[in-house]
C-alpha positions as CSV (number, residue, x, y, z in Angstrom):
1,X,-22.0,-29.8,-3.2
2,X,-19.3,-27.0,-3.5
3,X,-16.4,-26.9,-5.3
4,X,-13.0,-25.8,-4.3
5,X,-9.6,-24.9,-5.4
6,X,-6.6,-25.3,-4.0
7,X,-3.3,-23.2,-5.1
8,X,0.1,-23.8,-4.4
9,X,1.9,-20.2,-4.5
10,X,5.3,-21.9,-4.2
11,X,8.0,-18.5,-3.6
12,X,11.4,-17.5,-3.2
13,X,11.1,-17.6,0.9
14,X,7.9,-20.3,1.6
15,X,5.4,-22.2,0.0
16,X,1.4,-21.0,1.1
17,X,-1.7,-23.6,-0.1
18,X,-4.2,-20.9,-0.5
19,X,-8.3,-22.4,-0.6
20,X,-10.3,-20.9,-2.9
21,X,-14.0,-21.1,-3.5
22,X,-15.6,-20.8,-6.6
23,X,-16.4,-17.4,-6.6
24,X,-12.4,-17.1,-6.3
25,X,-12.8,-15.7,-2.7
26,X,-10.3,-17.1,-0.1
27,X,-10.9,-19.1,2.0
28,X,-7.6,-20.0,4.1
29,X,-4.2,-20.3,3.7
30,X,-1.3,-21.7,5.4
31,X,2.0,-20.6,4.8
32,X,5.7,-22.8,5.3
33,X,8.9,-20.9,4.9
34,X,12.1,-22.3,3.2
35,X,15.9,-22.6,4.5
36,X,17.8,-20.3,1.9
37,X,21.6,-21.5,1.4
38,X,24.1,-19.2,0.7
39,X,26.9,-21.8,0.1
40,X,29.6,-19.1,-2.3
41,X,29.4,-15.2,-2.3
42,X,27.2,-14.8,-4.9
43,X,25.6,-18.2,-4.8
44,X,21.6,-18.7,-3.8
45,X,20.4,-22.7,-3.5
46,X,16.9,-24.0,-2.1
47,X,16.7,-27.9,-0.9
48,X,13.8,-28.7,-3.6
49,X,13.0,-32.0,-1.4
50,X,12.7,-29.6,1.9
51,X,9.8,-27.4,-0.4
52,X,7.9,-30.2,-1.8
53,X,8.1,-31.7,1.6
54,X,6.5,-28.0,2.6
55,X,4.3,-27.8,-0.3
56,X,2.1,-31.5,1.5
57,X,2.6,-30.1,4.5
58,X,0.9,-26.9,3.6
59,X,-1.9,-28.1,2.0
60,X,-2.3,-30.7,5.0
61,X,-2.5,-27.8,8.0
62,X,-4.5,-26.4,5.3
63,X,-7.0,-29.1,5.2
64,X,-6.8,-29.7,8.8
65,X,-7.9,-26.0,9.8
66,X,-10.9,-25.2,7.3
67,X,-14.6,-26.5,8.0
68,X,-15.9,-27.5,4.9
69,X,-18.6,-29.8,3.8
70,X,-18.4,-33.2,3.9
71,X,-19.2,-34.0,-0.1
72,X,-17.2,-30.9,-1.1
73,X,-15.0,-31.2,-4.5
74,X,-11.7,-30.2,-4.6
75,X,-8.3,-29.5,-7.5
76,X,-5.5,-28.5,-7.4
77,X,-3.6,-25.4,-8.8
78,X,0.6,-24.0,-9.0
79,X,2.4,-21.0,-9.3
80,X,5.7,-20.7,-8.5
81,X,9.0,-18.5,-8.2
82,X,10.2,-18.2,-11.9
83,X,13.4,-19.6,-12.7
84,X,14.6,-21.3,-10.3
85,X,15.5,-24.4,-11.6
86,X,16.3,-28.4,-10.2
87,X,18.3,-31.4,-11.8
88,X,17.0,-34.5,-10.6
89,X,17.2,-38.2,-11.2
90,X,14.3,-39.9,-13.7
91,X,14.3,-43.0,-11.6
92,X,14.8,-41.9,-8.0
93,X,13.0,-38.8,-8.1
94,X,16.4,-37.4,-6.5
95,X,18.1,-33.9,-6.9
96,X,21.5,-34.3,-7.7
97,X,21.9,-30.8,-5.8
98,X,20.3,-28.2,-4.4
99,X,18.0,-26.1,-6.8
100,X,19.8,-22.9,-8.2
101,X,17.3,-19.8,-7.7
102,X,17.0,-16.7,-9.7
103,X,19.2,-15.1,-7.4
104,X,22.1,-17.2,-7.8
105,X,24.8,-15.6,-9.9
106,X,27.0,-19.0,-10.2
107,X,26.5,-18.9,-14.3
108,X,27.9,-15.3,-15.2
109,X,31.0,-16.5,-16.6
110,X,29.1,-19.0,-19.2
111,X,26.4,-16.5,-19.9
112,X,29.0,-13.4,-20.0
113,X,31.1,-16.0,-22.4
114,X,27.9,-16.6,-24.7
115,X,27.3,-12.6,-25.1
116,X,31.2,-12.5,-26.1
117,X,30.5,-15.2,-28.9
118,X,27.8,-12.9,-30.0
119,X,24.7,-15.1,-29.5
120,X,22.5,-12.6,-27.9
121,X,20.5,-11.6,-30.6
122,X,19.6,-15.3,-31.3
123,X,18.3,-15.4,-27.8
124,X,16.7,-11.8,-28.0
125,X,14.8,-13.3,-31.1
126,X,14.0,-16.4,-30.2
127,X,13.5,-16.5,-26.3
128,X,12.6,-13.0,-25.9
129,X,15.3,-12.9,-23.4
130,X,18.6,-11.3,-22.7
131,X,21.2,-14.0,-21.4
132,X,21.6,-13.5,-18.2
133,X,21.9,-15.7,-15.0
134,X,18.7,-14.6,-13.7
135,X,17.0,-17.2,-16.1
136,X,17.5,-20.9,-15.4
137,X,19.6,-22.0,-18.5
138,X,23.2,-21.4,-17.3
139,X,22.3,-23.1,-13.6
140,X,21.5,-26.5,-15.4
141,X,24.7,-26.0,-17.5
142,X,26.9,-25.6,-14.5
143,X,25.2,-28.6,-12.1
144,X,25.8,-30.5,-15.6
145,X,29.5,-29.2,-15.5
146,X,30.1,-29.6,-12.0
147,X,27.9,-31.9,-10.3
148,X,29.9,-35.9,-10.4
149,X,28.9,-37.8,-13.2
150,X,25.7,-35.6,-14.1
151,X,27.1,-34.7,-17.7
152,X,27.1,-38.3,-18.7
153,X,23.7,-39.4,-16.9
154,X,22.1,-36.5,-18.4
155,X,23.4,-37.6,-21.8
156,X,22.3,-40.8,-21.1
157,X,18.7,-39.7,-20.7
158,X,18.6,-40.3,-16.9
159,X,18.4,-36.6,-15.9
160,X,14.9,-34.3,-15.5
161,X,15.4,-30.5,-15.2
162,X,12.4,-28.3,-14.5
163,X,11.5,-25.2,-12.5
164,X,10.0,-25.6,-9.2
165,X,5.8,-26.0,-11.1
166,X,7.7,-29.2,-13.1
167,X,9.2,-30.2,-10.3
168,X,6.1,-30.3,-7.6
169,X,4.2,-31.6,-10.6
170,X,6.8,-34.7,-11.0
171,X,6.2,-35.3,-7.6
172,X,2.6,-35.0,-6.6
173,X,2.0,-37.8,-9.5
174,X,5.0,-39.9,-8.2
175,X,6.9,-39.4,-11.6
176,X,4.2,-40.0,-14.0
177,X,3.6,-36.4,-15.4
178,X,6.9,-34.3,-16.2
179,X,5.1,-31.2,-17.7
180,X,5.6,-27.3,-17.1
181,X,3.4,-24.5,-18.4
182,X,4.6,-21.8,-21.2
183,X,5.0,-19.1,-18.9
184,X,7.5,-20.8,-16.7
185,X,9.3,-22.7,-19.7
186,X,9.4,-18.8,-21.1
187,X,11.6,-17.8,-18.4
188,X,14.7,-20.2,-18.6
189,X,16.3,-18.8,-22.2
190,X,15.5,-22.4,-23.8
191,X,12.1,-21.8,-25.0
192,X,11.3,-20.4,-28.5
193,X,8.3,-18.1,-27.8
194,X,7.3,-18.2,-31.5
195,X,6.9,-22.5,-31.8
196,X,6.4,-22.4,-28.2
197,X,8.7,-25.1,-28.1
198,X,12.0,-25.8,-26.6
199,X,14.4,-25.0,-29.3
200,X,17.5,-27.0,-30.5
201,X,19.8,-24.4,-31.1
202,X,19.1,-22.7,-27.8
203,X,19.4,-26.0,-26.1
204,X,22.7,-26.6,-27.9
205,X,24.3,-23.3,-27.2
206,X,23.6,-24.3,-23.3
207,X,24.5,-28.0,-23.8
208,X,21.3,-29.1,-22.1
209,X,19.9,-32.9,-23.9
210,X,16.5,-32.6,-25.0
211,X,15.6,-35.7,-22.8
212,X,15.7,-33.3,-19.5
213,X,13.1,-31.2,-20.3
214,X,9.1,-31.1,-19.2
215,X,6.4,-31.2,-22.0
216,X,5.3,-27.3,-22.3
217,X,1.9,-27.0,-21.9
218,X,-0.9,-23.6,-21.9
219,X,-1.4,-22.6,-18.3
220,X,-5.3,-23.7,-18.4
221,X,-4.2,-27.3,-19.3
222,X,-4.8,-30.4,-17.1
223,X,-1.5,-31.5,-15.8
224,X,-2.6,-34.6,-14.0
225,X,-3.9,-36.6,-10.8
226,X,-2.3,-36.8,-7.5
227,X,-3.1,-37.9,-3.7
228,X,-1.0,-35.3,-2.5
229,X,0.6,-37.9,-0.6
230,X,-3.1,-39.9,0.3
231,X,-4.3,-36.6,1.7
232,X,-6.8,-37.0,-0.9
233,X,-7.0,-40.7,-1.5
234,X,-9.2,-41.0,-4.4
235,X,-7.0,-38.5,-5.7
236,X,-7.8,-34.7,-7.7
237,X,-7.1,-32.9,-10.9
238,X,-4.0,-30.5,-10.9
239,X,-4.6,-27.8,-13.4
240,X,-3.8,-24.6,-14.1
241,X,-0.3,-23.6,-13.9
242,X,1.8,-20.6,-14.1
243,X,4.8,-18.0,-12.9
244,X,4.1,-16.2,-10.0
245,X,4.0,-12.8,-12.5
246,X,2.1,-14.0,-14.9
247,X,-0.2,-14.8,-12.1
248,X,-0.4,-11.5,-11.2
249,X,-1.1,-10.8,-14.6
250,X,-4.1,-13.1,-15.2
251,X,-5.2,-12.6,-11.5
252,X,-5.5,-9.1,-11.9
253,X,-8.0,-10.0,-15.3
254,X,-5.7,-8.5,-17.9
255,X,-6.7,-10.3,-20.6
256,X,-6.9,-7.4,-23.4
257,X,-3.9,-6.1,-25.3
258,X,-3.1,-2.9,-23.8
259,X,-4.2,-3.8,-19.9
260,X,-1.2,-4.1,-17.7
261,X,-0.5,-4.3,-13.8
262,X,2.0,-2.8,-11.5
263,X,3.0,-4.0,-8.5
264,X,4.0,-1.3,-5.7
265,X,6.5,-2.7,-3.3
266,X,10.1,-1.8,-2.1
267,X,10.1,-1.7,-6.3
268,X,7.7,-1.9,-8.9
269,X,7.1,-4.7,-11.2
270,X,5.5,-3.7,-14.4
271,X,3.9,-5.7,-16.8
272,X,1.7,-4.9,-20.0
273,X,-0.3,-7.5,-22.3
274,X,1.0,-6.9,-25.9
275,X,-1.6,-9.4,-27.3
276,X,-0.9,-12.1,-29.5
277,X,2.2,-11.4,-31.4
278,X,5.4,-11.6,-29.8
279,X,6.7,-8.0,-30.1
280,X,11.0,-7.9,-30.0
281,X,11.3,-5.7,-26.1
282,X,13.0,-2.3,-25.8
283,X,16.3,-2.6,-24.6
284,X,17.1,-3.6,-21.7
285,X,13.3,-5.2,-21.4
286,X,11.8,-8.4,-21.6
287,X,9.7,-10.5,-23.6
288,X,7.7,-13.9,-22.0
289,X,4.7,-15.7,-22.5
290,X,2.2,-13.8,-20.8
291,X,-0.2,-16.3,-20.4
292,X,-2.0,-19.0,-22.7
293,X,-5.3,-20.3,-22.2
294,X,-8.8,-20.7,-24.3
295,X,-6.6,-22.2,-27.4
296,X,-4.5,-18.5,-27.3
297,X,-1.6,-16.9,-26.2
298,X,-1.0,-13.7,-25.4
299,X,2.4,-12.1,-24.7
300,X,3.8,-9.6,-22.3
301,X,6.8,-7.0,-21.7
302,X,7.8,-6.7,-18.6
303,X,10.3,-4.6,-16.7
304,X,11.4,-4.0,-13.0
305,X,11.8,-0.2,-11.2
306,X,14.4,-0.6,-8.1
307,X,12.9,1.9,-5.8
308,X,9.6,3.6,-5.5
309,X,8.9,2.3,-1.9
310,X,11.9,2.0,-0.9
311,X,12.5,5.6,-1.7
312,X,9.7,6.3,1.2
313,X,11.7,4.2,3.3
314,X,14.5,6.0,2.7
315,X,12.4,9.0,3.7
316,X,11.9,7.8,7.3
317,X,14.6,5.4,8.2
318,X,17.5,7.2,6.4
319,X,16.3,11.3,6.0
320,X,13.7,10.9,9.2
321,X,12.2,13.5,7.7
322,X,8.6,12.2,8.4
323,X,7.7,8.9,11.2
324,X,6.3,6.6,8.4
325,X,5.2,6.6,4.5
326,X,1.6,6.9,6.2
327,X,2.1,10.6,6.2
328,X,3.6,11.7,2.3
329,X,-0.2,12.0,1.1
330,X,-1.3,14.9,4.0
331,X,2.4,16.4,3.3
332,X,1.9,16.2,-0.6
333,X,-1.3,17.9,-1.0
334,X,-0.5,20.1,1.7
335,X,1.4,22.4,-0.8
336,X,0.4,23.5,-4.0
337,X,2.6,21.9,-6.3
338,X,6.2,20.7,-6.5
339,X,7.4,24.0,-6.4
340,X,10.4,22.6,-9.3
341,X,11.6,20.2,-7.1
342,X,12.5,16.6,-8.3
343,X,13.7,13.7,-6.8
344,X,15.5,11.1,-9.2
345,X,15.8,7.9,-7.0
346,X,19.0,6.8,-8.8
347,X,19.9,4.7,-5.7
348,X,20.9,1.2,-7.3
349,X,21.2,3.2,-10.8
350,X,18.8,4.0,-13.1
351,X,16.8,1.4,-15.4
352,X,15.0,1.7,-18.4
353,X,14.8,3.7,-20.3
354,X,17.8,5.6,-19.1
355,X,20.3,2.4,-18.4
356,X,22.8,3.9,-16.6
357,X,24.4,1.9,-13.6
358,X,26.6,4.2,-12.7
359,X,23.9,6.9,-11.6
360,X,23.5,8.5,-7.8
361,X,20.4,10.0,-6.8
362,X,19.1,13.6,-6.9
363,X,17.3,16.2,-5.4
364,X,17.0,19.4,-7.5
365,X,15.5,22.4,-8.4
366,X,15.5,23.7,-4.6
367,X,15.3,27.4,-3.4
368,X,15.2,28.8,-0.1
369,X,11.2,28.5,-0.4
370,X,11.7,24.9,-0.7
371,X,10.0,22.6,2.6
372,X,9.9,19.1,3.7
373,X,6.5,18.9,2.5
374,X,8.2,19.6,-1.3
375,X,10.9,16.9,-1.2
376,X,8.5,14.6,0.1
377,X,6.8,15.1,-2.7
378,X,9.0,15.1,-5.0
379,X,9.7,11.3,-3.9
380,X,5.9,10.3,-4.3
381,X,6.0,12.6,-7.6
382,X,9.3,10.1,-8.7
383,X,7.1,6.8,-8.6
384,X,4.5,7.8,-11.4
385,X,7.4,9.0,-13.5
386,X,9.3,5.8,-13.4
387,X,6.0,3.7,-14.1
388,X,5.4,6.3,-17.0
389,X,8.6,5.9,-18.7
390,X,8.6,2.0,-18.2
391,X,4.6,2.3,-19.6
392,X,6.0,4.4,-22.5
393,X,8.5,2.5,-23.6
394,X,6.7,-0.9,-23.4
395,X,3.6,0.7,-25.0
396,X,5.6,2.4,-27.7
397,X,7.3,-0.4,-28.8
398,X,4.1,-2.9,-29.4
399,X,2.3,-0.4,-30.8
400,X,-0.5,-0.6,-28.2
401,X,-2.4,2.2,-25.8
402,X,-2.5,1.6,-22.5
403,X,-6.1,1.0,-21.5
404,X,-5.6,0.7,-17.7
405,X,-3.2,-0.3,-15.3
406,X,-3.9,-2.2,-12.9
407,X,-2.0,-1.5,-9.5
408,X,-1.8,-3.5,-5.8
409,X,0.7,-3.4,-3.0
410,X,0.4,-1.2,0.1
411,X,1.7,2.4,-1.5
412,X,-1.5,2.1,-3.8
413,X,-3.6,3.4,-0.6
414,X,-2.3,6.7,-1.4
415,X,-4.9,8.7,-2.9
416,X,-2.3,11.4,-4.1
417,X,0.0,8.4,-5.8
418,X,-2.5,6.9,-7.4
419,X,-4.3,10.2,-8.8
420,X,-0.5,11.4,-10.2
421,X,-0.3,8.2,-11.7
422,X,-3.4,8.4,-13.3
423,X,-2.7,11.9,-14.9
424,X,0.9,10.9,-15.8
425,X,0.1,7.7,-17.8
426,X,-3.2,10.1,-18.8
427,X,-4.6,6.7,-18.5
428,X,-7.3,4.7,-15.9
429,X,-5.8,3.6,-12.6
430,X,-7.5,0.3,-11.3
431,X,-7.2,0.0,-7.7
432,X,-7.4,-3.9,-6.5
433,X,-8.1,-5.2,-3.6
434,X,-7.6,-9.0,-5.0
435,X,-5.9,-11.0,-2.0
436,X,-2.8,-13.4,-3.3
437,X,-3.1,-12.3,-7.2
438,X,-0.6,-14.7,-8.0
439,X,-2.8,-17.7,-6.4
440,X,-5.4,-15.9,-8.3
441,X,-4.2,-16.4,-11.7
442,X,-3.4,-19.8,-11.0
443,X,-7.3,-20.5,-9.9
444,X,-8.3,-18.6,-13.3
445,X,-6.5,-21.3,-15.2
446,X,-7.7,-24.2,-13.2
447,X,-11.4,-23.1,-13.3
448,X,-11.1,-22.5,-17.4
449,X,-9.1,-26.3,-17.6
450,X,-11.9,-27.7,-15.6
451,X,-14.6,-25.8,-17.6
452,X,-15.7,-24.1,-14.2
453,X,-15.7,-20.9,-16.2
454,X,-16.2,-21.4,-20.4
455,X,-14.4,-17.9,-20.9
456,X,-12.0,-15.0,-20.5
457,X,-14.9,-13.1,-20.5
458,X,-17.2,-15.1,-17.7
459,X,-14.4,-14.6,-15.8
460,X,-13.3,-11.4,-15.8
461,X,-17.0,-10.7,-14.4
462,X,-15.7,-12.1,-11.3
463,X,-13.9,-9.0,-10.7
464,X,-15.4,-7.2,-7.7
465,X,-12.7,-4.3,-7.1
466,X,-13.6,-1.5,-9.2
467,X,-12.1,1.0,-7.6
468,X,-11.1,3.4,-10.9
469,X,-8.9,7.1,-10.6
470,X,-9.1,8.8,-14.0
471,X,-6.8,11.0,-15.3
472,X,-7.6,14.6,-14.3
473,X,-4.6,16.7,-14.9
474,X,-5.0,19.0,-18.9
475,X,-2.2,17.8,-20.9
476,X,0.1,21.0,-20.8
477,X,0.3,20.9,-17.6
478,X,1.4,17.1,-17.3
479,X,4.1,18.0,-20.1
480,X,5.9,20.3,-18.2
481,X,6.1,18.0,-14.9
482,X,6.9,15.4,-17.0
483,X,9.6,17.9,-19.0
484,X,11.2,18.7,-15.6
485,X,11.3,15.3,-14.6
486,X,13.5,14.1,-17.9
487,X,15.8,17.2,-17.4
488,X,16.2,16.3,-14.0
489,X,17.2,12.4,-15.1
490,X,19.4,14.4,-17.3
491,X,21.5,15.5,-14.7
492,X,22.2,11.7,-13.1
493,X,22.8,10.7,-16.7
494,X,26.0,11.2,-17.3
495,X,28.2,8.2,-18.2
């Protein structure tokens, strides 16, 4: 009889199901976009019934499409877009509006009001976070303060507020379970990190009753039992729960203080295990829950690079200096070095450690020797210095080395990347080829919840990719690239 998994990877634009065996392999997947409303400049809304309603229907095609045996076992797993957050009723199961996202920038004025009262540093120390409308807090304060009657029902107790895992969780057990994980509950500034509680000050500052909120739970708990609307009649187990990063995190098997993973897309998201203490962040950083399971929790900076493929885009669509980012790697080794030439990608600002959002991008250090081949790679060069500062800093700060960095997302294809990178962070370059690492993380908490797996250990032996760049480059030689590269920030950083 075999065993399967599925996972709900509920994001900002659809909702997949995702059918995992238990050798974490997948199996299918189905995918259901979202309607996105745009209802104020500014403003970003999702109809929560419209994805739940997505979510079933999902996992139905799902179901429909894959030939699996008859006797086969089945549970259920979440991860979800962070933050985003709904207000709903206790006994109708109803939204009293559409969900605000992370997007949404509706609750500046009551976070930029809060920072002028001085409470950030109570937030800093106690949620890890920096109050800002990214996080779900201030979006429940305004439906509260805006939405007819809500202030009062919510007073009365007759609210629930949850991000979108509490809220498919609320409804795939018809009400009976209103639960979140710690990841997710890390994410909305009302969560104390240290008591891994929700925290009455924090909650008071925001005006948000205790009664709302989900029972926090460790991502490899059992959350409950559900049909999924009779598709399952006998019904199955839903555990294992987290954030769509964290997933990432636990999906890509960093499970050591010291092991981190970045993401290469039109940015990069960066995230590095600090282990078990909850480390105050650098400026301008972040710290969460990274993930709890196997009675533990381990913590996490995180941080967020605007442009490292999008800079190659930028290359093609904007310079047209080459066809398509297929081509920087046979133009970058093509030459024998950068020849002095840097590209700072200061093209929404620069971010940490440099915090400057005033900033324009760069080329310099150009003579008439200087060819396409060198400003091309000058912007591949610019990627592994923005990961290395971010690494630095986050490294730095918890007092940790970085034992390997774990990277996915197309641009990690490019040998000449991933080997800078490598001598940059002087540090081991993973290469993964996990499919839906988010999903992934989600199934590594559902299989320890369910005792599928009795360890961190037993499954990070699941691993297959082991696709490892080491660090090449002698140390004086990466000082003075890396030397040019902060003189060249230099010259954008000027407030």
């Amino acid at each position: 009889m075999s065993r399967y998994i599925i996972a709900i990877d509920q994001s900002t634009s659809a909702t997949k199901a995702i059918l995992f065996d238990e050798q974490c392999h997948v199996v299918g997947r189905v995918n259901v976009e979202h309607k996105q409303y745009y209802p104020a400049p500014g403003w970003v809304e999702h109809d929560a019934e419209e994805i739940y309603a997505n979510a079933v229907e999902a996992v139905r095609r799902l179901m429909e499409t894959m030939q699996v045996e008859a006797d086969a076992t089945y549970s259920l797993a979440i991860t979800n877009q962070r933050e985003t957050v709904v207000v709903w009723e206790a006994e109708t199961s109803k939204p009293i509006a559409h969900a605000v996202v992370w997007q949404c920038q509706r609750g500046a004025e009551i976070c930029r009001e809060l920072k002028e009262q001085g409470h950030e540093p109570t937030f800093l120390k106690k949620s890890g976070l920096l109050i800002d409308p990214y996080f779900s807090a201030s979006g429940v304060k305004w439906l509260l303060d805006h939405v007819e009657g809500a202030r009062e029902a919510a007073e009365a107790g007759r609210l629930r507020m949850g991000t979108m895992d509490a809220w498919l969780i609320w409804k795939l057990t018809g009400g009976a379970v209103h639960a979140t994980d710690y990841t997710n509950a890390s994410r909305t500034l009302l969560f104390n990190i240290h008591t891994l509680d929700w925290d009455d000050e924090l909650l008071g500052l925001f005006t948000v009753p205790r009664s709302m909120l989900p029972e926090a739970k460790p991502c490899d708990a059992v959350f409950g039992r559900t049909t999924i609307e009779g598709l399952f009649p006998e019904g199955i187990e839903i555990a294992g729960v987290l954030g769509d990063s964290h997933g990432a995190l636990a999906g890509q098997m960093c499970f050591e203080a010291g092991m981190g993973k970045a993401t290469y897309g039109t940015g990069s998201s960066v995230m590095v295990n600090i282990g078990e203490q909850a480390v105050a962040a650098p400026a301008g950083l972040v710290t969460s829950v990274g993930f709890a399971a196997q009675g533990k929790v381990f913590y996490a900076f995180e941080g967020n690079i605007h442009c490292t493929g999008a800079t190659l885009r930028w290359l093609t669509d904007q310079l047209q200096l080459i066809g398509s980012p297929a081509e920087t790697e046979a133009l970058a080794t093509s030459i024998e070095g950068n020849g002095g030439v840097y590209l700072v990608p200061a093209f929404a600002g620069l971010g940490a450690p440099w915090w400057n959002s005033e900033a324009k991008a760069i080329i310099c250090g150009m003579t008439l020797g200087t060819t396409k081949a060198h400003v091309v790679r000058a912007a591949l060069e610019a990627i592994p210095y923005q990961i290395k500062d971010l690494v630095d800093l986050m490294t730095g700060q918890a007092g940790v080395v970085l034992k390997e960095l774990r990277v996915d997302g197309g641009p990690t294809k490019n040998r000449f990347l991933m080997q800078f990178q490598a001598d940059m962070l002087h540090a081991t370059i993973n290469r993964s080829d996990i499919e839906e690492a988010s999903a992934m993380g989600a199934v590594v908490m559902n299989g320890l919840a369910r005792g599928l797996w009795a360890s961190l250990d037993e499954v990070a032996a699941l691993r297959t990719s082991d696709n490892r760049i080491e660090p090449t480059m002698p140390a004086e030689e990466r000082e003075r690239l890396y030397g040019g590269w902060v003189e060249a920030v230099k010259l954008v950083n000027k407030k």
